[in-house]
C-alpha positions, -999 to 999 in steps of 0.1 A, spaced: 355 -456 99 346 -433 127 372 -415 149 370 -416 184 340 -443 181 342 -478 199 319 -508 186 314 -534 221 300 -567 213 289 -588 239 288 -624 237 268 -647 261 252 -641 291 236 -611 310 267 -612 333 288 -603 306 263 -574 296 268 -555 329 304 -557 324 302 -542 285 282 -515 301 306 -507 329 338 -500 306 313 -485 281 307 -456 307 342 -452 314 349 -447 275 323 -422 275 337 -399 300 364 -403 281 353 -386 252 345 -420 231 313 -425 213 300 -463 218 273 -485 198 265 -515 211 263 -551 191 254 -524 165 244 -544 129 267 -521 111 297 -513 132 319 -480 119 339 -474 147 380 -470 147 381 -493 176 362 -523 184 360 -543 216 350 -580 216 336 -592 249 333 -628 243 319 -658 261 338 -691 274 310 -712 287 305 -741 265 316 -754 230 293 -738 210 297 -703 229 329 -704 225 330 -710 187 303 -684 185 326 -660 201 358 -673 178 338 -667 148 330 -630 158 368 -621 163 377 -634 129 345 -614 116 364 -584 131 400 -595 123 389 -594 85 374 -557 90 412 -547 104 426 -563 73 402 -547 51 410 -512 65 372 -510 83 392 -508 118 420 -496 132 424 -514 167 407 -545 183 408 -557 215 389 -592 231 384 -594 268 358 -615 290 352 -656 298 373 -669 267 403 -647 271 407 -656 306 403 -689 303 424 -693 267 448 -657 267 478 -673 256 463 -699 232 447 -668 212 471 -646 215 495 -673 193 465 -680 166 455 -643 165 482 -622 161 454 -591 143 439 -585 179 456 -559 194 452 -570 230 434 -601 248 421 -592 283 407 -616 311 369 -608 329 389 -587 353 412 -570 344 393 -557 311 398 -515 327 434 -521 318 422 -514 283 413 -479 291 449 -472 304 464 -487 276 445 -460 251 456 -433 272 428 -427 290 422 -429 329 394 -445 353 373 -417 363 365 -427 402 335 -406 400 320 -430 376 332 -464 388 298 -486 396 280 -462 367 268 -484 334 260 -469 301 224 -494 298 223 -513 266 186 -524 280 153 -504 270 154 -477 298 131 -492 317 147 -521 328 186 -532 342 204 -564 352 222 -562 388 251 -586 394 254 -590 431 284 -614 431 312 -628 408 324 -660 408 312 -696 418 320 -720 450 299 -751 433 320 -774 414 295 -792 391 317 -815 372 305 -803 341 309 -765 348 339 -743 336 329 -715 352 346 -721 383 378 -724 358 370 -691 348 357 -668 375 373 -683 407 359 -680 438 320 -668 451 324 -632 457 295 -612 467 296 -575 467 281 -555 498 243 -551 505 249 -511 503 270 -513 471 242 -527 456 216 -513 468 232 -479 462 233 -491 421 200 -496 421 187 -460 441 211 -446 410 198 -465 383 159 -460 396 168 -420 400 176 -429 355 141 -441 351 146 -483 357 113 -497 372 125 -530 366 155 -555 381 169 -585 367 192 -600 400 220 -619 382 248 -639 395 260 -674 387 248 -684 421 223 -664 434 213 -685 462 246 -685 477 252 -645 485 267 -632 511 277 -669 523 318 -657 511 313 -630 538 302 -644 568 288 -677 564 251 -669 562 229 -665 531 214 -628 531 200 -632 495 165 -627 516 177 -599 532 190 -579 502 160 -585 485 136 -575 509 156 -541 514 157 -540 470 118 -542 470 118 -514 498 129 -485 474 107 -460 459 104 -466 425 113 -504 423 82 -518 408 97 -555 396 125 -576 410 133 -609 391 155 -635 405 177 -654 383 198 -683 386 192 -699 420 210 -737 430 187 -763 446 209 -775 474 211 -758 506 181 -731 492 172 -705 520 135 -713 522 133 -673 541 134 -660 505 105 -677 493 86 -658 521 99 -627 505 85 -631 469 53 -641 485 51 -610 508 69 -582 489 43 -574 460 66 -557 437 90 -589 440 79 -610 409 63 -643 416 95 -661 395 118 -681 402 153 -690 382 168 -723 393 187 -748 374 180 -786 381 203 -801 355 185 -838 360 164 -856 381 178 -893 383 201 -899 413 223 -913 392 230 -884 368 231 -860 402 256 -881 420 280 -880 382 271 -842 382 282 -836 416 253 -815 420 249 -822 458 210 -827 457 189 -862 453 159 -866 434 137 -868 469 153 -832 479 143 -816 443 107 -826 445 105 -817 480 120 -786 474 95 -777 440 65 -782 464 77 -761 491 82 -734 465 50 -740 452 34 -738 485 46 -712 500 42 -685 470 9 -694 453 8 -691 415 50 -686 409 62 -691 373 95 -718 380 124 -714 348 151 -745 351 174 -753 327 181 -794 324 213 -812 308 208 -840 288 237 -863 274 258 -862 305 283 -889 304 270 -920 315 230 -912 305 212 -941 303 181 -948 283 166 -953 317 181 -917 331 163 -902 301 131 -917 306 131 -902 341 142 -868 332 109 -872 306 85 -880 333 103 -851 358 95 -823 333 53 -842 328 50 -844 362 63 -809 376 49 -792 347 78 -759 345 60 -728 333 91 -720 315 122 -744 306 157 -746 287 177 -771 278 211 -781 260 233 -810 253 261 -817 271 292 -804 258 330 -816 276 350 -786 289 386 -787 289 399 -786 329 363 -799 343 362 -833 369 339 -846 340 362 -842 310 394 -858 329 370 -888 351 344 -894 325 340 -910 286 322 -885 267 299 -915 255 267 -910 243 266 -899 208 258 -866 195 231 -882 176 218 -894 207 219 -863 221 206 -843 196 174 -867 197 170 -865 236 171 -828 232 145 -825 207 126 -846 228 128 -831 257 121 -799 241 91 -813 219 70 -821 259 77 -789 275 66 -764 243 33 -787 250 36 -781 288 40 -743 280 10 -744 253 -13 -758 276 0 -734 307 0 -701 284 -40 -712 272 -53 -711 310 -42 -676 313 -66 -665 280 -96 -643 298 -72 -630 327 -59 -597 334 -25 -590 343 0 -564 346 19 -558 315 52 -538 310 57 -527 273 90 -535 261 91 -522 222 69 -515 191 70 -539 167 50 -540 136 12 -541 141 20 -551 179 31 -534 210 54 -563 223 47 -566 264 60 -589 291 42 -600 326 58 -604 360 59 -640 352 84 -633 320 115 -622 314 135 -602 291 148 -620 255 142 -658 271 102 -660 279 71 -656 258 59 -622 256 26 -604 254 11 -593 221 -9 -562 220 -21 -548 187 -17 -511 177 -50 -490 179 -62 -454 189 -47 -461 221 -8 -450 222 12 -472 246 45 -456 262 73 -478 262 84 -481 300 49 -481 313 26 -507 328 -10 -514 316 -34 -540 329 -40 -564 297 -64 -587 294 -54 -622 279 -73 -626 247 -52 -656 226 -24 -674 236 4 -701 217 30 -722 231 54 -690 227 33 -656 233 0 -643 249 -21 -615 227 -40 -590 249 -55 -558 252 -51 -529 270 -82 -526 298 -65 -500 324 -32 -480 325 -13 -489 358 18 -463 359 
């Protein structure tokens, strides 16, 4: 056990990564050491930031604090403390079962923690992250919170309101984080389509982004998480003009039948997705779309299914997720709707689901074979420099394969690679230019 060492876990999304990095920096200046998710954690102190999103991320993050609780009783740590999604959503419930953790705190409130070891917020460093990314690249969150109220969702539950931080806040994070050596931006928020809305009723996502791309030294922005219904259509003109704004686009359908949108609340028909897909399509040439799709939604019919099925053969998604439904406690569908169909049922639907688009995504990676594009190197690993294009990002999307040779490759950097192999999951390349 390490004095004066903290171990941070982070559980779930990016969202909850930027926030581990935040208090990270403030332990720092504090005169703390920190690892992060580290496989063989030593410190004194550990720090749990879990995840509240859905069953299984929330058993996920359970199983962790126990994990830790045992290290306390076995003498392997002196203090532990769980803050984030779960513990605002379920503080007094776990602070009853687990007695061992020395202090639960919410997704807000988490800074409290650093009062509570004695230390103080250092002002100077309040916006600052300590990146647990490769250098090169960093997740912005532009906005907490979430006006939609998808009857499935808890995050509502969890993170109140839409709340969108200031153009020049943000902008300012990224000018400090490109002055560190980040080429590379991952926009995050649960709702990205909406910002700026909470402030004064206009969406200035196009705006912000266009100003982002204008920086010296920003070479990729990637937008995640975007909501079909009421889309600003400006933005797409600003990933097809702004050539350092990647041609990719986050944005979650959840279904395509009427009748699943309408139980969903989701706000959107059928006829305004597929409208909306082409319009994206059109008006930026070549983008790479990610969704993410629900299926087992109370009420899914055999019929709903079959739709969904033809949805994802027709639009063809360069790059898809999907889960099973799971009921939240607090959500319109858990207190209106029968959790009825079966996880069997489920579980089938979701491997078929899955089983077309891995196809889709074989047939789409194979027509890039013979192409150059612009690579970013992520890691070594193995025999293999391991790469990602515009049209991919970090930990979720397939990833370029370039074998080690004479040539040394610098993590960080961009080479033009020419597509040589492909699979349903990666590309393999080689290197035919440096671009940096």
């Amino acid at each position: 056990m390490k004095k004066n060492q903290i171990d941070i876990v982070t559980m779930g999304c990016s969202k909850n990564l930027v926030d581990s990095e935040l208090i990270m920096k403030q332990f720092e200046v504090n005169g703390y050491y920190c690892t992060h998710d580290s496989e063989c954690p030593e410190g004194e102190i550990a720090v749990i930031n879990t995840c509240g999103f859905i069953e299984a991320a929330k058993e996920e993050s359970i199983n962790t604090i126990l994990e830790f609780v045992n290290r306390k009783k076995n003498g392997q740590l002196n203090r532990l403390y769980v803050m984030g999604c779960l513990s605002e959503r379920y503080k007094d419930e776990l602070e009853k079962e687990l007695p061992e953790v020395d202090k639960f705190y919410g997704k807000f409130n988490y800074k409290q923690l650093l009062s509570d070891l004695g230390k103080a917020e250092i002002p100077s460093c309040d916006g600052l992250r300590h990146l647990t990314t490769p250098r090169h690249y960093a997740y912005v969150k532009i906005a907490e919170g979430c006006d939609r109220h998808c009857a499935y969702c808890a995050i509502p539950l969890i993170t109140g309101k839409h709340h969108s931080r200031s153009i020049e806040n943000i902008l300012g994070e990224v000018r400090e984080l490109v002055a560190q050596g980040v080429k590379e931006f991952q926009i995050i928020e649960q709702e990205l389509t909406y910002y700026g809305v909470d402030i004064d009723g206009k969406h200035h996502i196009a705006e912000l982004i266009s100003r982002m791309a204008d920086i010296e030294g920003v070479q990729w922005i990637r937008l995640h998480y975007a909501y079909p219904n009421q889309f600003p259509l400006e933005l797409l003109d600003v990933i097809a003009e702004k050539p350092n704004v990647c041609k990719y686009l986050d944005i979650a359908f959840q279904h395509i039948s009427d009748h699943m949108l309408k139980r969903m609340h989701r706000h959107v028909t059928k006829s305004e997705t597929m409208n909306l897909i082409e319009k994206i399509r059109r008006r930026v040439p070549g983008i790479h779309l990610r969704t993410t799709l629900m299926v087992g939604f109370p009420g899914e019919t055999d019929d709903d299914f079959e739709e969904l099925k033809e949805f994802i053969s027709r639009v063809r998604f360069e790059r898809m997720g999907a889960f099973a439904y799971s009921e939240e406690d607090g959500t319109y569908s858990a207190t209106h709707y029968k959790d009825d169909v079966s996880n069997e049922v489920k579980q089938q639907r979701l491997d078929e689901l899955l089983a077309i688009q891995q196809e889709i995504s074989r047939q789409l990676e194979a027509k890039k074979v013979g192409k150059i594009f612009k690579v970013v190197i992520d890691r070594k690993e193995g025999d293999y420099y391991v790469g990602r294009t515009e049209y991919c990002s970090p930990e979720v999307d397939p990833e370029v394969l370039i074998p080690v040779g004479k040539k040394v490759l610098c993590v960080g950097n961009f080479y033009s690679v020419r597509i040589t192999e492909s699979d349903e999951f990666d590309l393999f390349g080689e290197v035919v230019s440096y671009d940096d």
